[in-house]
Residue, then its C-alpha position, 0 to 999 in steps of 0.5 A: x952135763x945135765x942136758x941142753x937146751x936148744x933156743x928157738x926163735x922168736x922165744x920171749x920167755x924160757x925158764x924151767x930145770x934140766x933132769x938130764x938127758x931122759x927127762x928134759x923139760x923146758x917151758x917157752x912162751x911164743x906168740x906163733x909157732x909149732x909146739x915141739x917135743x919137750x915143749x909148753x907153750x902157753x897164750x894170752x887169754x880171750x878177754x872179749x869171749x871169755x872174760x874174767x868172772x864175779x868168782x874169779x875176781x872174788x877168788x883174786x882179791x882174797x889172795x891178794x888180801x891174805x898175802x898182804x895179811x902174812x906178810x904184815x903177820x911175818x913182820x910183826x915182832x910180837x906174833x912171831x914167837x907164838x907163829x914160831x911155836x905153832x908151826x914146830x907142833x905141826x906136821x903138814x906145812x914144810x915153811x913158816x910161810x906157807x902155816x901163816x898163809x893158810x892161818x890168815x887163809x882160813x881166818x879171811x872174812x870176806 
């Protein structure tokens, strides 16, 4: 068995893998509680005294631009033989999607 996971009450949110039985790990999204052993939890954000800033919402809408950028430039027939032939001659980039993505990243104007 590669190890256990123990639910706690009141858990609105679990995901994570299991290692085995030295490295457990395991993150759980709770409102109230105690953080225990092998444990994250993480909270909601303090929108009256730390709201989002002019960065933070340039930074989001440009991510937002360039993901809808790649995904239009993955559907496109006619680029995907040069994306393709691109990709091979690199090294740094493991997925077709993540070279695209730091293509149209780089090329983003705005």
């Amino acid at each position: 068995m590669a190890g256990s996971i123990y639910y706690l009450a009141p858990v609105e949110n679990a995901s994570g893998k299991i290692f085995g039985k030295k490295k457990t790990w395991m993150a759980v999204r709770r409102l109230t509680g105690k953080r225990q052993k092998g444990c994250s939890v993480t909270g909601e954000r303090d929108m009256v005294n730390h709201p989002y800033t002019e960065k933070e919402l340039a930074h989001r809408a440009k991510f937002t631009a360039v993901v809808a950028a790649t995904r239009s430039r993955m559907a496109d027939p006619s680029q995907a033989a040069t994306d393709m032939a691109a990709f091979k001659k690199q090294t740094k980039y493991k997925s077709l999607y993540r070279y695209v993505f730091h293509q149209e990243w780089d090329a983003y104007e705005g």
